[in-house]
C-alpha positions as CSV (number, residue, x, y, z in Angstrom):
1,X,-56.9,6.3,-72.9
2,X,-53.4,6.3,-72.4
3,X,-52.9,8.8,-74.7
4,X,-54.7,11.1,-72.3
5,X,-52.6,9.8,-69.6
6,X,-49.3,11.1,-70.9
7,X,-50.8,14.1,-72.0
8,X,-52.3,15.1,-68.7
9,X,-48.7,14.0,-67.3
10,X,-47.4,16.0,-70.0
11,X,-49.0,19.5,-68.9
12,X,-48.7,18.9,-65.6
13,X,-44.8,18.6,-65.9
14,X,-45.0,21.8,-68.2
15,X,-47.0,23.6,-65.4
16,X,-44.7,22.5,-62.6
17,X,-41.4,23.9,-65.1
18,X,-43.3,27.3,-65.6
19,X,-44.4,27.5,-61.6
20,X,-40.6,26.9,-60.8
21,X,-39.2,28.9,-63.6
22,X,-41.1,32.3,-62.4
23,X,-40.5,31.6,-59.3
24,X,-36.2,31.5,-60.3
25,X,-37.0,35.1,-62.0
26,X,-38.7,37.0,-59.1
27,X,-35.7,35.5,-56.6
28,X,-33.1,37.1,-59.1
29,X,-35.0,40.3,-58.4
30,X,-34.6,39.9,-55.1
31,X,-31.1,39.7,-55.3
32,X,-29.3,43.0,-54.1
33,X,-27.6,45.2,-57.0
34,X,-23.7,46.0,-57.0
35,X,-22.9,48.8,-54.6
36,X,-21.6,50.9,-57.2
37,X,-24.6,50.4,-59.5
38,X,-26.4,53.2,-60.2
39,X,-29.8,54.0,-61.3
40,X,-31.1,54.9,-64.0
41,X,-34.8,55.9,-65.9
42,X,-35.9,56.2,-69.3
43,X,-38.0,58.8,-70.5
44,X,-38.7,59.8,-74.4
45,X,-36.7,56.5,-75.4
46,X,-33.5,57.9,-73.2
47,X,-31.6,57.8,-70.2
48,X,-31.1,61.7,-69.6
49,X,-29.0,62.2,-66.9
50,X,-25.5,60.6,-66.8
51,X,-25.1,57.4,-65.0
52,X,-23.9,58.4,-61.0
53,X,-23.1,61.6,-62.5
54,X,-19.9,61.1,-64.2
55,X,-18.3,63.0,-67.2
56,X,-17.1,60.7,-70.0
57,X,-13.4,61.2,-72.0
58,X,-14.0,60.3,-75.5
59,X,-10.5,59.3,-75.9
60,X,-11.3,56.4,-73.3
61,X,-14.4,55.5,-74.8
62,X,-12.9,55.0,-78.5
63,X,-10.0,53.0,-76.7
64,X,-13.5,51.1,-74.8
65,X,-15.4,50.8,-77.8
66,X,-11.9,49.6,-80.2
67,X,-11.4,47.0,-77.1
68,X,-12.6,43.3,-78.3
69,X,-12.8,42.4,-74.2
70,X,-14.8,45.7,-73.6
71,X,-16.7,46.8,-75.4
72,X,-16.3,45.5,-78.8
73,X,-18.2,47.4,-80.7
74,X,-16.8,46.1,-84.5
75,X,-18.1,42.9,-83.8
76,X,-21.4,44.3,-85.0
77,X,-20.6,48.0,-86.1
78,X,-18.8,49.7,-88.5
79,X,-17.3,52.8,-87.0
80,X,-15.4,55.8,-88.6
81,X,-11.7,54.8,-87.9
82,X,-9.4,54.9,-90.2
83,X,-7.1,51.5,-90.7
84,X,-9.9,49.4,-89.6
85,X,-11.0,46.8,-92.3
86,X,-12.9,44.2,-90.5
87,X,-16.0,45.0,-88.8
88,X,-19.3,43.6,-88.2
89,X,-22.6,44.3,-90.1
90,X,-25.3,43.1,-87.4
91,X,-25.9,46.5,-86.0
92,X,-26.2,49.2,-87.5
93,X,-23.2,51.6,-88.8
94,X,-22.0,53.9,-86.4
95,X,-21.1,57.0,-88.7
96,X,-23.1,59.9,-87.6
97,X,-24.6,58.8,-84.4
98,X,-23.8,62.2,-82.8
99,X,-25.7,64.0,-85.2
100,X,-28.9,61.2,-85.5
101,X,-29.1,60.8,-81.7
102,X,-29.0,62.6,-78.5
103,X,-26.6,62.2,-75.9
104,X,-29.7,60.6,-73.8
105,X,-31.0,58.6,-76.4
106,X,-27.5,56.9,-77.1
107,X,-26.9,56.5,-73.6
108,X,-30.5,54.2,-73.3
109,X,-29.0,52.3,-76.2
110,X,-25.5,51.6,-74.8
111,X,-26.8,51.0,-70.9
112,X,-30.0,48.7,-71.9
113,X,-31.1,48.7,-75.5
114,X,-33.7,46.3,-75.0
115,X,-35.7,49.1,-73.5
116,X,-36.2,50.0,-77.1
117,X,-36.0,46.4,-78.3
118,X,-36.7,43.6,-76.4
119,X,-35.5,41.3,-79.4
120,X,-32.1,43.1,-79.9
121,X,-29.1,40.8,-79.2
122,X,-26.8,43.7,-78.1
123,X,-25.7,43.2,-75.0
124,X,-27.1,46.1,-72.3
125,X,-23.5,47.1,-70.8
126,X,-24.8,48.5,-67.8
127,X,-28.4,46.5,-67.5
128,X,-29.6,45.5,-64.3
129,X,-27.2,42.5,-63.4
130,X,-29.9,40.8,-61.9
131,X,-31.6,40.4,-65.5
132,X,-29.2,39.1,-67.3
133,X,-29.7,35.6,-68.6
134,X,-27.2,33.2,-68.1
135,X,-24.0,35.6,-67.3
136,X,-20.4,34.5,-67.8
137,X,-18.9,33.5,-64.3
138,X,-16.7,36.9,-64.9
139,X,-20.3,39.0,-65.0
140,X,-22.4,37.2,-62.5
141,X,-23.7,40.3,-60.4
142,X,-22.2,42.9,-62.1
143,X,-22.4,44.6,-65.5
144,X,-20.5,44.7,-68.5
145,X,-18.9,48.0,-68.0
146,X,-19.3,50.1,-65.5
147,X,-21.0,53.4,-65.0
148,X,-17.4,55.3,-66.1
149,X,-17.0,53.1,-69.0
150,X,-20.5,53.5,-70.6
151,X,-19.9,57.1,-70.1
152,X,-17.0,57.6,-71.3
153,X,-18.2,55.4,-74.6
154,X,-20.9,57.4,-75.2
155,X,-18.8,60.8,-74.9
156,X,-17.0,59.2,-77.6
157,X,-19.9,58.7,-79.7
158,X,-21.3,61.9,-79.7
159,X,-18.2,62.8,-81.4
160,X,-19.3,60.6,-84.5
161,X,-21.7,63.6,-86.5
């Protein structure tokens, strides 16, 4: 019997932490987005049209995606650069992007790649601040990059065929 007892305590203390838990989800989707966030849709796995309708430099973007407190892609890439030695192996290499991928379907995968793969561990630089899980005090409402950045990374991957 009072096994039962601390199992029925047990689940309702489990159902109380999921009721408040959903409830902490929809009141971060509540929460108002950036003023300079724009939006964005996928379709066919990518993000067609350029984020608020900027035109990326691919000089900026390699100097963005080089950058350990930007965008930092060597932690899990290897990339085409000559000089580099250490780089990551997580993700996958880099080489050739421009000429596997469309400009859209790159873009999907630098702004929110868990719109592909909800298991990935890259970050999305330009997700929806108010999904992001647990965000360093520097990132709280905002996103990792913003709209220029991402597109001016992406310009410089399309370079990569």
């Amino acid at each position: 019997m009072r096994y039962c007892r601390i199992s029925l305590l047990s689940g309702i203390l489990l159902l109380q932490l999921a009721l408040l838990t959903g409830s902490g989800i929809a009141t971060a989707r509540e929460q108002a987005l950036p003023d300079d966030y724009c939006q964005w849709a996928v379709t066919d796995y990518a993000i067609a049209q350029p984020l608020c309708e900027l035109a990326g430099d691919a000089s900026r973007g390699m100097a963005i995606a080089l950058d350990s407190g930007r965008g930092n892609c060597l932690a899990c890439h290897q990339l085409p650069i000559p000089d580099v030695e250490a780089y990551g192996t997580i993700g996958p290499p880099l080489s050739g992007i421009g000429a596997r991928l469309t400009k859209g379907q790159i873009r999907l995968r630098v702004v929110d790649t868990r719109e592909i793969n909800p298991m990935s561990i890259m970050p999305g630089f330009y997700r929806d601040p108010r999904l992001i899980h647990r965000p360093d005090k520097r990132y709280a409402g905002r996103t990792f990059l913003n709209a220029q950045q991402v597109e001016d990374v992406i310009a410089y991957l399309v370079t990569l065929k």
